[in-house]
C-alpha positions in Angstrom: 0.0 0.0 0.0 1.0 3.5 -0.3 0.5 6.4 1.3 1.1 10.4 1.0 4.2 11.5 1.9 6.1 8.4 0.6 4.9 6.6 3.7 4.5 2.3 2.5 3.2 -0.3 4.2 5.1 -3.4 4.0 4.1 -7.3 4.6 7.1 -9.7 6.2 6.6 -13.1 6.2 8.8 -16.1 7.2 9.5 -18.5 3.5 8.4 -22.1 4.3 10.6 -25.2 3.9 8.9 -25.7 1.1 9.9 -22.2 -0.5 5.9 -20.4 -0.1 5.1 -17.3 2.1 1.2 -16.4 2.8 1.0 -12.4 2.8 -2.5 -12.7 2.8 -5.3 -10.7 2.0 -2.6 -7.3 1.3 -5.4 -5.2 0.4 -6.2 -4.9 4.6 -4.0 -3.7 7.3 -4.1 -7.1 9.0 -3.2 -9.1 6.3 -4.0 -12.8 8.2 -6.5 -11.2 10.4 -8.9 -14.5 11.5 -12.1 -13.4 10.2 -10.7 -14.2 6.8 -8.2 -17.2 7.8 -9.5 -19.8 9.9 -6.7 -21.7 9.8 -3.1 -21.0 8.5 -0.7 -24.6 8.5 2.7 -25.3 7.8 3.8 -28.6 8.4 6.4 -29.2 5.6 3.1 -28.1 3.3 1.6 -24.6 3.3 -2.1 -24.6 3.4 -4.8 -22.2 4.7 -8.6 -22.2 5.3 -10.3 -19.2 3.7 -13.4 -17.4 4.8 -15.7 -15.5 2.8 -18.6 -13.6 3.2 -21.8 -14.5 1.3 -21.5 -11.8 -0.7 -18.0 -12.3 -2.1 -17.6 -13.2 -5.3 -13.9 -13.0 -5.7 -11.3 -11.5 -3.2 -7.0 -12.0 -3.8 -4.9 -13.7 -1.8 -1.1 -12.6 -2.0 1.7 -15.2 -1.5 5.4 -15.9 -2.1 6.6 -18.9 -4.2 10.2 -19.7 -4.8 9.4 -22.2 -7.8 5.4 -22.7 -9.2 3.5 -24.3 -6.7 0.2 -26.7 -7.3 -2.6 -24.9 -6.4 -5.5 -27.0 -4.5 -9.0 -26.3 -4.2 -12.3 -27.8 -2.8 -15.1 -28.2 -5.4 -18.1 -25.2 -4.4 -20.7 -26.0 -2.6 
């Protein structure tokens, strides 16, 4: 984000084993906040549980990737 003044607002992130970073949603000020992320896990395998609200169609999720990742999704309901 920027802001007047030259003033930025920066994301940090710790790189997984497996070479991804969540940033999250980077279009809020708390990026990972819960309301959005139920559940963030990193066990050798990066994968996160995202909330929407019921009237979300589309929202973006920011991450790092050190190589292309596969990409996993559960079918709608």
């Amino acid at each position: 984000m920027e802001f007047k003044d030259g003033w930025a607002f920066q994301v940090l992130s710790p790189v997984s084993q497996d070479g991804l970073a969540l940033l999250g949603d980077t279009e809020k000020i708390t990026t990972l906040g819960k309301a959005r992320f139920a559940a963030v896990k990193d066990d050798g395998s990066l994968s996160a549980t995202i909330q929407f609200s019921s009237d979300e169609k589309m929202r973006s999720i920011s991450g790092y990737a050190s190589h292309r990742p596969p990409l996993l999704r559960p079918p709608a309901r």
